[in-house]
C-alpha positions, 0 to 999 in steps of 0.5 A: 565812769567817763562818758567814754565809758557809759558810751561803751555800756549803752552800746553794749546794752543795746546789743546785749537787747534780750539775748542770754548772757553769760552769767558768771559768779566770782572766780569762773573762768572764761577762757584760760591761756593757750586754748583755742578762742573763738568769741568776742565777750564784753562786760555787761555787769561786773568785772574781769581780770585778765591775767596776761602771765609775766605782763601783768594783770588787767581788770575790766568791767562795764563797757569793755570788750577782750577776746577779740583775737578769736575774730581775727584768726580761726585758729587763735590761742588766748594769751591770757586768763580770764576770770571774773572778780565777782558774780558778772554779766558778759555778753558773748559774741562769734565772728558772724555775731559780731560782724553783724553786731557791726552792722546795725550799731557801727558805733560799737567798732570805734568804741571797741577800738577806743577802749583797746587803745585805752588798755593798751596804754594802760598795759604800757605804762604797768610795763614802764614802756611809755 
């Protein structure tokens, strides 16, 4: 784990405070492709595969964030699907959550971004496109 990355987990950490979290055990199912979306997740413990059909698959664990499509439009459909690779810990947020979760720790946007940026260049490179 980079620092970049225990970075992202603390942030996560401090949001996730004493909210419930979503507890899944190995092979749940967050969200399926083509389904309305309307929350942000972020992985607090465990991993989660993201299964974008012919693009490939992505595992993310402890500090990353997906969904975030379902924030920015109201009527968004998951591209992918989400399950977890093993018993895991997600912290759920909707839209007002999230802006709020902006809010008090503004570092957790940049964060957020950092860590599209780098799965976006990971995504690209398993596709050969860089």
């Amino acid at each position: 784990m980079n620092i970049d990355t225990n970075l992202e987990l603390n942030t996560i950490a401090a949001l996730a405070g004493k909210r419930d979290h979503l507890c899944l055990k190995q092979g749940d199912v967050v969200f399926t492709n083509g389904e309305l979306g309307d929350n942000l997740y972020a992985v607090v413990s465990g991993e989660v595969q993201l299964n974008w059909g012919d693009h490939g698959v992505e595992i993310i664990g402890p500090g990353s964030s997906f969904g975030v499509g379902a924030l920015v439009d109201p009527e968004h459909r998951r591209f992918g699907t989400a399950v977890a690779r093993c018993d895991s810990e997600l912290l759920e947020m909707n839209r007002e959550e999230f802006l709020f979760a902006m809010q008090e720790l503004p570092m957790f946007s940049l964060e957020m971004m950092h860590d599209l940026e780098q799965r976006l260049q990971r995504l690209k490179e398993q596709q050969g496109d860089l």
